[in-house]
MIFI-900629 format. One record per atom (N, C-alpha, C, O): residue number from 1; atom name; x, y negated, z negated; residue in one letter. Coordinates in steps of 0.001 Angstrom, whole numbers, plus 500000, padded with zeros to 6 digits. Layout:
[node NUM "CA" [X Y Z] "a"]
...
//
This chain:
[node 1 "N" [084554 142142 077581] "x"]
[node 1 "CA" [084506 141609 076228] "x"]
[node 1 "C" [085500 142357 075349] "x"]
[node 1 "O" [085535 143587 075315] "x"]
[node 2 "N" [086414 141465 074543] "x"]
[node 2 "CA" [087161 141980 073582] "x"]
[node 2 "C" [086982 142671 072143] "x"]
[node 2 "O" [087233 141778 071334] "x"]
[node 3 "N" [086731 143597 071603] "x"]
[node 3 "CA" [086186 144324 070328] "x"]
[node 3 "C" [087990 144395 069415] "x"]
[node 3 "O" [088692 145385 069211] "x"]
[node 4 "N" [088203 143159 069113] "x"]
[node 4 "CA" [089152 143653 068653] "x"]
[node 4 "C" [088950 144377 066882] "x"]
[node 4 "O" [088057 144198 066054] "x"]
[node 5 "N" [090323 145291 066830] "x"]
[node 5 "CA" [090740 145991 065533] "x"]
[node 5 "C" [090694 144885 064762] "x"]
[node 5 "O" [090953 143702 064983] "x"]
[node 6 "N" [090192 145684 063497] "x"]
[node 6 "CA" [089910 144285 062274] "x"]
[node 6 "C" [089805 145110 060774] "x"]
[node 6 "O" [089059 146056 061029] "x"]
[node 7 "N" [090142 145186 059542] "x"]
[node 7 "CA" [089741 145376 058215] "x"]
[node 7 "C" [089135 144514 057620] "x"]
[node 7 "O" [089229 143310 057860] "x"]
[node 8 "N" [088342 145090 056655] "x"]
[node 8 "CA" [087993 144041 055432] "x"]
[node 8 "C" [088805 144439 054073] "x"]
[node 8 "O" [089295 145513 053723] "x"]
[node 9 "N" [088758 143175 053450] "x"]
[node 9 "CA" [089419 143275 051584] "x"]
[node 9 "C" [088307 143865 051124] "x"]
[node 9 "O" [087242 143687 051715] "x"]
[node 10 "N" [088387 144624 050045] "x"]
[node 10 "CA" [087564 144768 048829] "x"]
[node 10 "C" [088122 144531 047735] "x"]
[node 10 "O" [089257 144078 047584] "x"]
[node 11 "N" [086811 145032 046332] "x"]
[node 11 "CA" [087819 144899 045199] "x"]
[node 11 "C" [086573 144933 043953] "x"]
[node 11 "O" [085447 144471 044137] "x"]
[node 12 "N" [086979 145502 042818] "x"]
[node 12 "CA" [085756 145614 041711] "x"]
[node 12 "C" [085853 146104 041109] "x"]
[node 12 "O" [086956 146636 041235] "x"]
[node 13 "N" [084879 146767 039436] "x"]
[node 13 "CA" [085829 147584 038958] "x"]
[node 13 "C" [084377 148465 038869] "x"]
[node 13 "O" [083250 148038 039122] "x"]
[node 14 "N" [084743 149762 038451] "x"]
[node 14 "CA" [084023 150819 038344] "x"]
[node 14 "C" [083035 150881 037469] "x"]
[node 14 "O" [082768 149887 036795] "x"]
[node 15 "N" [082392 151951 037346] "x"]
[node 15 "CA" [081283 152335 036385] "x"]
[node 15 "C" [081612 152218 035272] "x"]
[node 15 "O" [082816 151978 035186] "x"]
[node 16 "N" [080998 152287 034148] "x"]
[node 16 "CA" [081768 152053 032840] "x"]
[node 16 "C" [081375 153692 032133] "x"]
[node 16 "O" [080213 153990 031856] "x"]
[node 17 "N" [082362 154493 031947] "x"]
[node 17 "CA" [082467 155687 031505] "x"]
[node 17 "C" [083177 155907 030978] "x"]
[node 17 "O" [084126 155144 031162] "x"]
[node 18 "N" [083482 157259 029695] "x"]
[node 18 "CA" [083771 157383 028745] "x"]
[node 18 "C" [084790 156073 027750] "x"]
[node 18 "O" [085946 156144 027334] "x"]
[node 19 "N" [083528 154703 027614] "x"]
[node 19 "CA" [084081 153785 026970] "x"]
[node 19 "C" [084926 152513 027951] "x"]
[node 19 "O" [084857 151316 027675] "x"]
[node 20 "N" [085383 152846 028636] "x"]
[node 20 "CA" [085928 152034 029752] "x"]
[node 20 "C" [085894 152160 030749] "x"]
[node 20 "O" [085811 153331 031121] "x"]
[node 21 "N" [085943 150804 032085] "x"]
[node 21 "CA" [086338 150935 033133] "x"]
[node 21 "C" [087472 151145 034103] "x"]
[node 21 "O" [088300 151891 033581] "x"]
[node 22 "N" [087754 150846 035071] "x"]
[node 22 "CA" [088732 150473 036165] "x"]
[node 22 "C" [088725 149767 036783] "x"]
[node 22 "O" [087629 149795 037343] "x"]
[node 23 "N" [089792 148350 037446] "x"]
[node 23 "CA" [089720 147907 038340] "x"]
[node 23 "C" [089842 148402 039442] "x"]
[node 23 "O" [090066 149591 039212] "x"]
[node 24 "N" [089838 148256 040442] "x"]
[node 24 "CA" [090545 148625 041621] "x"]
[node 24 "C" [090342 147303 043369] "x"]
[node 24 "O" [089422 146495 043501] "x"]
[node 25 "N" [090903 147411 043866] "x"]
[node 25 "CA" [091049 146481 045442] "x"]
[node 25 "C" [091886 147434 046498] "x"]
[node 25 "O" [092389 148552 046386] "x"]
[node 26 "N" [091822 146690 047335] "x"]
[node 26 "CA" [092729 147105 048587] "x"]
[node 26 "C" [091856 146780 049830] "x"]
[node 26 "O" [090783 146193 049684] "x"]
[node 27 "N" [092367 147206 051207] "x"]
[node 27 "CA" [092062 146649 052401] "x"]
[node 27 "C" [091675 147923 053209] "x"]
[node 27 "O" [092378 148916 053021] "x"]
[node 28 "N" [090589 148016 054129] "x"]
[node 28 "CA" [089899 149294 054322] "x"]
[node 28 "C" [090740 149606 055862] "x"]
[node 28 "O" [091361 148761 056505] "x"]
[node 29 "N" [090575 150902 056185] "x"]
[node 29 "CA" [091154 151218 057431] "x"]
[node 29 "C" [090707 149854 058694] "x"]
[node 29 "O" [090038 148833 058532] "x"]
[node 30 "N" [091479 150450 060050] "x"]
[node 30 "CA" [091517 149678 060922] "x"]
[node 30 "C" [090283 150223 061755] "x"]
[node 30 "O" [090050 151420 061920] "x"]
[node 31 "N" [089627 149318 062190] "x"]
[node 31 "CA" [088247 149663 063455] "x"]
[node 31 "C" [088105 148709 064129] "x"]
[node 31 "O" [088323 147526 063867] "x"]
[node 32 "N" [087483 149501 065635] "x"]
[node 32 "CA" [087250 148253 066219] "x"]
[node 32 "C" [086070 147623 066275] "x"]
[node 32 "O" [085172 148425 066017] "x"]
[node 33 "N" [085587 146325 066542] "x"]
[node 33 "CA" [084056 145625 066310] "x"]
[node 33 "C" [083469 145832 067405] "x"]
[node 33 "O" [083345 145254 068484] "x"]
[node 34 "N" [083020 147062 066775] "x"]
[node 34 "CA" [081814 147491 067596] "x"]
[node 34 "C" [080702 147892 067092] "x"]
[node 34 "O" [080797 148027 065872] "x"]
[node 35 "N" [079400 148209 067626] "x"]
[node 35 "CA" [077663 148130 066734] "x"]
[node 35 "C" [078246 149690 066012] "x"]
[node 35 "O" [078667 150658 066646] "x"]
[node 36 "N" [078125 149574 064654] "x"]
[node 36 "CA" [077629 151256 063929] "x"]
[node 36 "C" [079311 151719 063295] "x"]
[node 36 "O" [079725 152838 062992] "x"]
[node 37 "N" [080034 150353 063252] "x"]
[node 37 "CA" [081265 151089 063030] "x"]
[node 37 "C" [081529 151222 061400] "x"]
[node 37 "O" [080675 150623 060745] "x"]
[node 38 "N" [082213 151671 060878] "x"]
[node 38 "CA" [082068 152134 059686] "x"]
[node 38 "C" [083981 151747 059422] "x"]
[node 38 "O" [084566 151229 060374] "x"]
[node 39 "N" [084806 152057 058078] "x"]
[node 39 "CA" [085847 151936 057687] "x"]
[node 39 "C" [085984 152892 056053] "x"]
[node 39 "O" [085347 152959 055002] "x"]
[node 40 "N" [087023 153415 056558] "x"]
[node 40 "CA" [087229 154551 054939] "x"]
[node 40 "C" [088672 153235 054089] "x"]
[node 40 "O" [089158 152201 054546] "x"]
[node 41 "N" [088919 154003 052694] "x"]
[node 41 "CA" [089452 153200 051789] "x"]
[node 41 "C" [090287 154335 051250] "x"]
[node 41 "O" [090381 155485 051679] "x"]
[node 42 "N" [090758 153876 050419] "x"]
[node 42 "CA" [091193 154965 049544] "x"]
[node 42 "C" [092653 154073 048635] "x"]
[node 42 "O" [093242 153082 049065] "x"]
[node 43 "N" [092902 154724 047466] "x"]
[node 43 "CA" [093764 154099 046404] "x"]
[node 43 "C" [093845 154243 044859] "x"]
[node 43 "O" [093596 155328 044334] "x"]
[node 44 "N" [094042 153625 044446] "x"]
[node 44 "CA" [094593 154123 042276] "x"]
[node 44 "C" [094110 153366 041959] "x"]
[node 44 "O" [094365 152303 042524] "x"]
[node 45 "N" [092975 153357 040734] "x"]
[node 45 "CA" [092428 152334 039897] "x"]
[node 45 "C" [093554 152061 039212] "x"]
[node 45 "O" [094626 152667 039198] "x"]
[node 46 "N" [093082 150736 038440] "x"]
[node 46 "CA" [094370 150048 037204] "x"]
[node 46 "C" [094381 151129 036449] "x"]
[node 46 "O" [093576 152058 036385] "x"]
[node 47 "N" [095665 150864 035711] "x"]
[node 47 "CA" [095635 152233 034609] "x"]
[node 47 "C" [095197 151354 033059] "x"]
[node 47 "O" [095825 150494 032441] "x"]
[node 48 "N" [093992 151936 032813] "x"]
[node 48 "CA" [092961 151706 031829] "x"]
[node 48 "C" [092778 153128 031009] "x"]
[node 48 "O" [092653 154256 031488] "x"]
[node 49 "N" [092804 152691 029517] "x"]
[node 49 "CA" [092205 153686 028398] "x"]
[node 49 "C" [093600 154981 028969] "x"]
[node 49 "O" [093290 156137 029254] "x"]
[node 50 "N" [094926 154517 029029] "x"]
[node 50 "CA" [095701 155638 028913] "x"]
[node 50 "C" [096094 156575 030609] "x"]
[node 50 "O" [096956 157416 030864] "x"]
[node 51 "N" [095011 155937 031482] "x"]
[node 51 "CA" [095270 156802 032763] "x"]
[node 51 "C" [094701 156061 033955] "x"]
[node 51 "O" [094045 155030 033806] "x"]
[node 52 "N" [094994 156672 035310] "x"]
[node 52 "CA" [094705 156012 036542] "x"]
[node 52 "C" [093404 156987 037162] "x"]
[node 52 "O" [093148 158132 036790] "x"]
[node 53 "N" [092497 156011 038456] "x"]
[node 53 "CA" [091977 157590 038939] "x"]
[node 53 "C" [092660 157510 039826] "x"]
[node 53 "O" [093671 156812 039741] "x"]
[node 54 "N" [092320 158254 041090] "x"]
[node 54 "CA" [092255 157969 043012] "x"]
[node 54 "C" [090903 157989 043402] "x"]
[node 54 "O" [090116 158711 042791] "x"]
[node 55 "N" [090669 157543 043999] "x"]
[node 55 "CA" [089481 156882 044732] "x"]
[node 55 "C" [089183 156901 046197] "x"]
[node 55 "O" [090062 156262 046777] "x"]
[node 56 "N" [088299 157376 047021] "x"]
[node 56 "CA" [088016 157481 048279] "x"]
[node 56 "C" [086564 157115 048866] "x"]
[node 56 "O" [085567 157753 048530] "x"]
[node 57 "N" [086524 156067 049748] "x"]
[node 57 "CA" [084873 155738 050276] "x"]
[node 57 "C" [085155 155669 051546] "x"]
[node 57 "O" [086273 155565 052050] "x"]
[node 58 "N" [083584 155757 052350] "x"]
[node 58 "CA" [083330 155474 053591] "x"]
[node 58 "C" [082289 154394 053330] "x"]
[node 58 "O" [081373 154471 052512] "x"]
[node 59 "N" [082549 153428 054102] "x"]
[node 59 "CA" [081533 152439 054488] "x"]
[node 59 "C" [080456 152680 055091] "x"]
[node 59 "O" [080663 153173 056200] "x"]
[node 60 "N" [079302 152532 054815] "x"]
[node 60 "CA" [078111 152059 055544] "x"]
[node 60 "C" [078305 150966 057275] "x"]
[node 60 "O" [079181 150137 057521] "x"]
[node 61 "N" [077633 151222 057789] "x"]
[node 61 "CA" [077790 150251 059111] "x"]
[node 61 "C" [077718 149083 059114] "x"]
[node 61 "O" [077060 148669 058159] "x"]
[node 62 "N" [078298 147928 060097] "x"]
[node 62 "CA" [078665 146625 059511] "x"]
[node 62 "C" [076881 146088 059186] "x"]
[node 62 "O" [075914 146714 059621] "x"]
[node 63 "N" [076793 144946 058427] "x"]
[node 63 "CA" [075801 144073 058202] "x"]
[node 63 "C" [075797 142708 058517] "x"]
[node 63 "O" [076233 141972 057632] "x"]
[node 64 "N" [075417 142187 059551] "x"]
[node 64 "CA" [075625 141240 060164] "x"]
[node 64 "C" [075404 139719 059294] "x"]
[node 64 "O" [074247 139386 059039] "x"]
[node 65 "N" [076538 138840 058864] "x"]
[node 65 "CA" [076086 137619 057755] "x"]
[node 65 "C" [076535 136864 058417] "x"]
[node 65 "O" [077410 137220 059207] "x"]
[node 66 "N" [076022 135236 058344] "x"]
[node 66 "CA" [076690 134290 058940] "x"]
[node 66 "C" [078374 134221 059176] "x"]
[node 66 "O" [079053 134374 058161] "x"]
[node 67 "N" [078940 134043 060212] "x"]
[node 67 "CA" [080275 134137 060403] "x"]
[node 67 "C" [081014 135423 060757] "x"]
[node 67 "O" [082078 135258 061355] "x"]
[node 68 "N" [080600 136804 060467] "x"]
[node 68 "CA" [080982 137634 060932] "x"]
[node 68 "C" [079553 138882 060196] "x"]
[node 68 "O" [078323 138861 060227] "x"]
[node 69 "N" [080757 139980 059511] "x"]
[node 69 "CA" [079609 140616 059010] "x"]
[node 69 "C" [080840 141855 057751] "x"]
[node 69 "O" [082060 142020 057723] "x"]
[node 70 "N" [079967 142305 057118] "x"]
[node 70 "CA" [080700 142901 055901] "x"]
[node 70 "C" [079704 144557 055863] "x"]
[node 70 "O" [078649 144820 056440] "x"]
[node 71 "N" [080630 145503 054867] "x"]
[node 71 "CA" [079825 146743 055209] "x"]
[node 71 "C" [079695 146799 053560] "x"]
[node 71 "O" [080387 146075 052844] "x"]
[node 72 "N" [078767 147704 053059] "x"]
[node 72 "CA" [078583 147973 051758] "x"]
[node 72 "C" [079440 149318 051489] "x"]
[node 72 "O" [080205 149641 052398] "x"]
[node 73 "N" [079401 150015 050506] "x"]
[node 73 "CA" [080384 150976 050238] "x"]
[node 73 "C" [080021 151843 048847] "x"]
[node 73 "O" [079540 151138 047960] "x"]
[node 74 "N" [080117 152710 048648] "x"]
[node 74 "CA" [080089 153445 047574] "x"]
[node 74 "C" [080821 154527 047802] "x"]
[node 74 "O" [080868 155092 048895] "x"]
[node 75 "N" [081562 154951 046575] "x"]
[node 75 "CA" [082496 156047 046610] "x"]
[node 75 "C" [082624 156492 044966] "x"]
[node 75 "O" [081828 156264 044055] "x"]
[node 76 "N" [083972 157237 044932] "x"]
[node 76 "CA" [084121 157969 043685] "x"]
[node 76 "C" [085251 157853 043162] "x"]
[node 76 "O" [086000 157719 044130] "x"]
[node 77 "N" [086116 157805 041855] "x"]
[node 77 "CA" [087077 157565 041821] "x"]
[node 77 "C" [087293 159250 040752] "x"]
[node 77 "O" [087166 159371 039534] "x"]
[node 78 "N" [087524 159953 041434] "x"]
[node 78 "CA" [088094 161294 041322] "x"]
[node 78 "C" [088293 161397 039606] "x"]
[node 78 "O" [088545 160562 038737] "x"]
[node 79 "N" [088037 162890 039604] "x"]
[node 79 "CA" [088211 163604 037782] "x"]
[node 79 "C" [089934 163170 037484] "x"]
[node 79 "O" [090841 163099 038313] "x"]
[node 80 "N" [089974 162949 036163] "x"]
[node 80 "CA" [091016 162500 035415] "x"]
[node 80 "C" [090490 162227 034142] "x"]
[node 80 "O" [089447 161619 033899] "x"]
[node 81 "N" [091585 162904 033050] "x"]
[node 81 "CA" [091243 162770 030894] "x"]
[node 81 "C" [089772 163307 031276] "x"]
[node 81 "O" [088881 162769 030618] "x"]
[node 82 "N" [089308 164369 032317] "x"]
[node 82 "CA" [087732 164999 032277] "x"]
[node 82 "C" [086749 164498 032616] "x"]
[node 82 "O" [085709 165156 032586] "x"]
[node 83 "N" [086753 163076 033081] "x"]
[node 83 "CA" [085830 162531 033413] "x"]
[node 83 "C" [085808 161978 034970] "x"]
[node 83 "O" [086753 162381 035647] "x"]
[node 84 "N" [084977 161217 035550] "x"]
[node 84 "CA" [084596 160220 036676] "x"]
[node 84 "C" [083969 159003 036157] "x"]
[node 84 "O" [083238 158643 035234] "x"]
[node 85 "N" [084878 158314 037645] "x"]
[node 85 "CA" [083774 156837 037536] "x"]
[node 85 "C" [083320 156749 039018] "x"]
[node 85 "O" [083778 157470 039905] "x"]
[node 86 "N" [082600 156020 039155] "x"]
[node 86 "CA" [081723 155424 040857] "x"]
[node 86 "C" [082587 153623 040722] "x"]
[node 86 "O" [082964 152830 039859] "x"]
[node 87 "N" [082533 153748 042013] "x"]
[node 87 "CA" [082316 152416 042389] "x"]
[node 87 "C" [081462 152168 043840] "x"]
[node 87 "O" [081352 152859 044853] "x"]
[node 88 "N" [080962 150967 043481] "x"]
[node 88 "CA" [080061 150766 044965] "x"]
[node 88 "C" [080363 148673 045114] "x"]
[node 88 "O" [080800 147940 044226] "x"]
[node 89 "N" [079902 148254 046618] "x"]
[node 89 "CA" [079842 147070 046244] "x"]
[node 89 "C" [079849 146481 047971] "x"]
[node 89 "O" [079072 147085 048710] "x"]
[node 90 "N" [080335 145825 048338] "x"]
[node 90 "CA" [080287 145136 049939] "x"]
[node 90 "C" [081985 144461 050084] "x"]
[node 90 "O" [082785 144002 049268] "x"]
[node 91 "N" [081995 144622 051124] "x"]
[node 91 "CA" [083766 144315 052154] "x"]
[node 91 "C" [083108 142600 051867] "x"]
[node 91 "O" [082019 142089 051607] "x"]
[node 92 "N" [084519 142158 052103] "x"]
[node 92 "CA" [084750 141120 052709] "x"]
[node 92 "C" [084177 141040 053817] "x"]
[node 92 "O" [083584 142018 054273] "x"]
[node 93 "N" [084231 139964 054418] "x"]
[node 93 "CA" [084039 139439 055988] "x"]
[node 93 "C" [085124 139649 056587] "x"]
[node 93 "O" [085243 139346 057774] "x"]
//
């Protein structure tokens, strides 16, 4: 049986802290489909309220939905102007 390499899209915007948010998207590392596999991210929110963050998550293990399956995610989008934001949310298929 073939497990081929595969990513998912994401995309959303952050917590809402000191007054504003961030967008952010991008496409998560490469894995192969297999039970318990997981995918990291990483990237620059929009530049909002004057500045950007960087941002880094690990996925949760896939969740099986009609047609394939998607992982959930929560991460952090790193100190910048003194503060943090979170983001959390689910991959694509």
């Amino acid at each position: 049986m073939y497990y081929g390499l595969h990513t998912h899209r994401y995309n959303g915007d952050t917590t809402f802290n000191f007054g504003h948010t961030h967008g952010y998207s991008g496409i998560t590392s490469y894995n192969y489909d297999i039970r318990g596999h997981i995918h990291n991210a990483y990237g620059i929110t929009t530049f909002d309220n004057g500045h950007t963050h960087y941002y880094y998550f690990i996925t949760g293990p896939e969740i099986e939905v009609a047609g394939g399956h998607i992982h959930y995610y929560e991460g952090i989008a790193l100190i910048n102007n003194r503060h943090v934001h979170y983001l959390y949310g689910y991959t694509s298929r």
